[in-house]
C-alpha positions in Angstrom: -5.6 -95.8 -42.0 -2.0 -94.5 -42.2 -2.2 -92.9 -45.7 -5.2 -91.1 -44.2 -3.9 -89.5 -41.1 -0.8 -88.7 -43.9 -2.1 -86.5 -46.2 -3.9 -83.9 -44.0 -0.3 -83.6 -42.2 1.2 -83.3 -45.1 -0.8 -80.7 -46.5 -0.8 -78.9 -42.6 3.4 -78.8 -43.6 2.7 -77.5 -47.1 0.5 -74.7 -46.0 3.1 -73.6 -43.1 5.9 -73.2 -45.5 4.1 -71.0 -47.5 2.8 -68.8 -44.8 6.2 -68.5 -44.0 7.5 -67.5 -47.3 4.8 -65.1 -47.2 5.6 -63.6 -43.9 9.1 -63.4 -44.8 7.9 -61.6 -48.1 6.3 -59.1 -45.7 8.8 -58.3 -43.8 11.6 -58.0 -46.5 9.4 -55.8 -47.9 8.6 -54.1 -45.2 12.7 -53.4 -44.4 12.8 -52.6 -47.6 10.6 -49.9 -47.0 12.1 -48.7 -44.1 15.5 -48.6 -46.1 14.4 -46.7 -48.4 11.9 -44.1 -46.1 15.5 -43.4 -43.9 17.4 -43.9 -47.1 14.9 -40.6 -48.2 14.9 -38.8 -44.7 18.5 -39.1 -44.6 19.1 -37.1 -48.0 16.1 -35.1 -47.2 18.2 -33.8 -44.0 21.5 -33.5 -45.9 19.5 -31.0 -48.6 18.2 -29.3 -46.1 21.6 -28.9 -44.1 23.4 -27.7 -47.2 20.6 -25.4 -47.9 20.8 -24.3 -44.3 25.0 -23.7 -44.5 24.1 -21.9 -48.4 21.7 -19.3 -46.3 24.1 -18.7 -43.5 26.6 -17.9 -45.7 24.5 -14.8 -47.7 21.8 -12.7 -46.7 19.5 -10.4 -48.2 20.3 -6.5 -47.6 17.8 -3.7 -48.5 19.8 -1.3 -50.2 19.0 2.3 -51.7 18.3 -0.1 -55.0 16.3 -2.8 -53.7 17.5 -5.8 -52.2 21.1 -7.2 -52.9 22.3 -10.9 -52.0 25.7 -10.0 -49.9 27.9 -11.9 -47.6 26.3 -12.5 -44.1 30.2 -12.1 -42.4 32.1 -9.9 -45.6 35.7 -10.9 -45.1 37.2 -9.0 -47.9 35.6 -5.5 -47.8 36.5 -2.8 -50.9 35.7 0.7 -49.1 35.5 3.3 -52.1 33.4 5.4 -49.1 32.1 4.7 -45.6 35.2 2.8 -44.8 35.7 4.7 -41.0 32.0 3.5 -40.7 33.5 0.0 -41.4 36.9 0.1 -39.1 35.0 1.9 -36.4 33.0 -1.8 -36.2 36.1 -3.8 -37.0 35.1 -4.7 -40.7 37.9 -6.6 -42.3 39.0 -3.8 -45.5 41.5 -5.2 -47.9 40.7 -1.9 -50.0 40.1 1.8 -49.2 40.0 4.8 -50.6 43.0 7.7 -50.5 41.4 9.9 -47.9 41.1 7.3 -45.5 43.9 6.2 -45.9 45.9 10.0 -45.1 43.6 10.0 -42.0 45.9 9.9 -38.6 42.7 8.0 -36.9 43.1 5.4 -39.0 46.5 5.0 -40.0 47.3 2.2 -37.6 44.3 0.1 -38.8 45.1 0.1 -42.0 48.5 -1.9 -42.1 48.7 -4.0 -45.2 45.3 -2.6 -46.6 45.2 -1.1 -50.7 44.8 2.0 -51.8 42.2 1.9 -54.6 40.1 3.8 -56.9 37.0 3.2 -59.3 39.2 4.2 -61.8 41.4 1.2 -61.6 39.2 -1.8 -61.5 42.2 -4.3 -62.2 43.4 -3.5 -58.9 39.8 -4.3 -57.0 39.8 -7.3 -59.3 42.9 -9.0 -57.7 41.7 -8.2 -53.6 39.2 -10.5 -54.7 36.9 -8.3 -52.5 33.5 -10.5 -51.4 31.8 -7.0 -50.4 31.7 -3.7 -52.1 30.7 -0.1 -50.4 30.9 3.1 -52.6 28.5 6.1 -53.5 25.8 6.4 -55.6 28.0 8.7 -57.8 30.9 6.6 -58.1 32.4 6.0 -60.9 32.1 2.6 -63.4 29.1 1.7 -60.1 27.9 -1.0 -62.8 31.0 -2.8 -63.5 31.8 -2.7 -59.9 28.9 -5.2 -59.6 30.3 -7.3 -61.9 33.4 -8.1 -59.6 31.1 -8.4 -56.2 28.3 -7.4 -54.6 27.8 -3.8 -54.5 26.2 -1.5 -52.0 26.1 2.1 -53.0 25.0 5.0 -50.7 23.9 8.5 -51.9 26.0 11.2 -49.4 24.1 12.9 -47.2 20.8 10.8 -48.0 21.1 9.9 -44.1 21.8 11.5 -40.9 25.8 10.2 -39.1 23.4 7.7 -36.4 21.5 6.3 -39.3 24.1 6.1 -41.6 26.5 3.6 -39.3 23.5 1.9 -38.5 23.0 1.3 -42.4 26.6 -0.3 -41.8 25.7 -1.8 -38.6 23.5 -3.9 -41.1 25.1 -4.7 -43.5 27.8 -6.0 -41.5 26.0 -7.9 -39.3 26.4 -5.7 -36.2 23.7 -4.1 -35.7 23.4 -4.7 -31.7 26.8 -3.4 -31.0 25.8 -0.5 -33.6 22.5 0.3 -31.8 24.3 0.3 -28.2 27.4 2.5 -29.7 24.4 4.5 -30.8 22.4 4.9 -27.6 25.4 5.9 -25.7 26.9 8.3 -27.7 23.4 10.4 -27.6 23.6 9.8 -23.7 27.1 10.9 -23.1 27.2 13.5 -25.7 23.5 15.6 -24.6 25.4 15.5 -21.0 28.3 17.1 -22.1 26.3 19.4 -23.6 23.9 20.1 -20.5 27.0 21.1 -18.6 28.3 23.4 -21.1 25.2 25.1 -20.7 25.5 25.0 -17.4 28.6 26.7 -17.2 27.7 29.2 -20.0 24.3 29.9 -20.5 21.3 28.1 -22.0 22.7 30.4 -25.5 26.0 29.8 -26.1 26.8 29.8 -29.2 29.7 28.0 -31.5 31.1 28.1 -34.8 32.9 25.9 -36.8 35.4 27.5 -39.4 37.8 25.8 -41.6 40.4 27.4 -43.4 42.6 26.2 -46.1 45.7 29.0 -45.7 43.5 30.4 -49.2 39.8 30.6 -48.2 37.8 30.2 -45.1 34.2 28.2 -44.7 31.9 28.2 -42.2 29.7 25.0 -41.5 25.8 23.5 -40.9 25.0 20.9 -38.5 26.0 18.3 -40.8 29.4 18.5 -42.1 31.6 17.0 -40.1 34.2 19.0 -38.0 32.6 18.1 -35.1 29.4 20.1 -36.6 27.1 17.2 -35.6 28.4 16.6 -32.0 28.3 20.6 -31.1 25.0 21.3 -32.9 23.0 18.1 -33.0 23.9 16.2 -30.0 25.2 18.4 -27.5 22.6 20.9 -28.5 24.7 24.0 -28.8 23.3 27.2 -30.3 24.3 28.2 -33.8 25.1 31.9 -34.7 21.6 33.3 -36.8 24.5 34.6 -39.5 25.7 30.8 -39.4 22.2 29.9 -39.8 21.2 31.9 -42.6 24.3 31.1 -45.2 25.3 27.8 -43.9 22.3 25.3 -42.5 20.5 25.0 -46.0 23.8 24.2 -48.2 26.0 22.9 -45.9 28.5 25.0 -45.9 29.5 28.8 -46.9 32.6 30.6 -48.3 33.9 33.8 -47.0 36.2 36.2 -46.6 38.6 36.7 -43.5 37.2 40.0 -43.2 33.9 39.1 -42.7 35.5 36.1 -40.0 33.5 37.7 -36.8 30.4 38.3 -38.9 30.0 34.6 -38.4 31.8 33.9 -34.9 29.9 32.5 -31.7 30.6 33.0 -28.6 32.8 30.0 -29.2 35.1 29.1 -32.3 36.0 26.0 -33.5 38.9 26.2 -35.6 39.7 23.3 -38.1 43.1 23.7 -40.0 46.1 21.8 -41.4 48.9 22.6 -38.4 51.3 22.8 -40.9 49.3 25.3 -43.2 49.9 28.9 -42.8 48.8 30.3 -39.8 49.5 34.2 -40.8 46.1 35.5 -40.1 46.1 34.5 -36.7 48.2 37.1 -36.5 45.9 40.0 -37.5 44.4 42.5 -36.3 40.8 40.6 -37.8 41.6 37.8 -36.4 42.4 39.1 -32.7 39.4 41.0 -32.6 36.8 38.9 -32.9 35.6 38.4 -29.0 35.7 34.4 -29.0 39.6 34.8 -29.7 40.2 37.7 -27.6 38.4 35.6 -24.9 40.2 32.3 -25.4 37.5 30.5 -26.3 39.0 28.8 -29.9 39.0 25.3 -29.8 41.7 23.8 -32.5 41.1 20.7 -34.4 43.3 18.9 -37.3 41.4 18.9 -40.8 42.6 15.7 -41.6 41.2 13.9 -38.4 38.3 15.7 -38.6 36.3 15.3 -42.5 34.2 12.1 -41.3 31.1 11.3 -39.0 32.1 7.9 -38.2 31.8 6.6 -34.7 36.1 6.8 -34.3 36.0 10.1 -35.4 32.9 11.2 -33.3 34.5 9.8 -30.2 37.4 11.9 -31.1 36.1 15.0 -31.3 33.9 14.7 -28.5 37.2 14.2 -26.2 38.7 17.6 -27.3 35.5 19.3 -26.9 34.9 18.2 -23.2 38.2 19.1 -22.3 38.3 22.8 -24.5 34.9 23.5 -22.7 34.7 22.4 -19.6 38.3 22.1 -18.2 
């Protein structure tokens, strides 16, 4: 009677100690799993944080020859052109070009940048520049590329507002560039309604430049102040102006023919310490904008760019020489 009532408890015991080597089967398997599922999400979320870190560090810019991978910050910016439209947004320049560089406007940004030219690549090479700007003309434009990224701009392909904004994105800023932007046009048409107000609807301007040899007078696009006074102040450009000036850009001409050209205003852009004899003629004094006062004197050198610095400049003097 006892070896009956043992065997079926003995195979009851039997038959629990496998079901719990199977359950503990199960479940080592199942933490196994688990392991290895957070094992995968864990290196699924490191790729996808280093991928995320590699895309902040680049982006993709739309330039004049398709789209170029370029630092999303550039820290080490090589300016061959456009550098005023970089300091006038606080782009970090290690490298800039000669003309810049003689500018008064920017001669207290430019402590400790280079000097450099297409011509010597070697010294590019050691700034170790993460961001080149330069023209579409520019000299050795293909091995520039080979040192860094390269964005190349054709001069004159856009207007001075869409240009910086071309800048404003490729740097990044294009908010601050937009709001620089929209209250430039503001301040600048005002200044421009009040002249008007205090003038006539007509008044008229010219910008002349003179380089102690020859004497040019300007379009509404070449700097001087040309695309504050004509663009977005809306002054009124002499029909002689018009007709050998707007299309080119500029025209050549004699000091004789000075009043042929004059408004009722004259902007006057020379080197103060170039000669200054033919104010002193009898041309010169006749033309009715000098006999009335009205000639509004700007340095050359602080005056060649369209950048926001320079813009901001020139519409300072040209509030005050108008309107005070």
């Amino acid at each position: 009677m006892k070896k009956k009532l043992l065997l079926p408890l003995l195979l009851l015991l039997v038959m629990s100690v496998i079901s719990a080597c199977g359950n503990k089967a199960a479940n080592d398997n199942r933490a196994d799993s688990v392991s290895s599922n957070a094992g995968q999400t864990a290196n699924s979320s490191t790729n996808s944080d280093t991928a995320s870190k590699s895309n902040a560090g680049t982006k993709t810019y739309q330039s004049e020859y398709g789209p170029i991978e370029v630092p999303a910050n550039p820290k080490r910016i090589v300016a061959l052109t456009n550098a005023p439209n970089v300091l006038s947004l606080n782009g970090t320049l290690v490298g800039v070009d000669e003309w810049t560089n003689k500018n008064p406007l920017f001669t207290g940004k430019l402590s400790g940048v280079k000097v450099v030219s297409p011509d010597n690549l070697e010294k590019i090479i050691e700034l170790d520049p993460d961001l080149i700007i330069t023209g579409t003309d520019t000299k050795n434009l293909d091995k520039l590329k080979e040192i860094a990224p390269t964005v190349a701009y054709t001069w004159g392909k856009l207007d001075y507002l869409n240009q910086q904004m071309e800048i404003g994105k490729l740097l990044n800023k294009e908010r601050e560039t937009q709001a620089w932007i929209d209250d430039f046009k503001q301040r600048a048409a005002e200044v421009g309604k009040e002249i008007k107000a205090k003038f006539g609807d007509n008044v008229s301007v010219s910008v002349i430049e003179t380089d102690s040899k020859s004497f040019y007078v300007f379009g509404d696009k070449w700097a001087r102040g040309t695309e504050v006074l004509y663009q977005a102040m809306g002054l009124s450009m002499p029909e002689k102006v018009k007709t050998d000036a707007l299309g080119p850009g500029y025209y050549t001409l004699s000091s004789e023919v000075l009043g042929d050209y004059a408004g009722d205003f004259l902007v006057l852009s020379r080197n103060s310490k170039g000669d200054n004899s033919f104010m002193k003629t009898a041309t010169w004094n006749n033309i009715p904008a000098v006999k009335n006062k009205h000639v509004i004197e700007i340095d050359t050198e602080s005056s060649t760019y369209s950048d926001p610095t320079t813009l901001e400049y020139l519409l300072g003097i040209f509030k005050t020489a108008f309107l005070q």
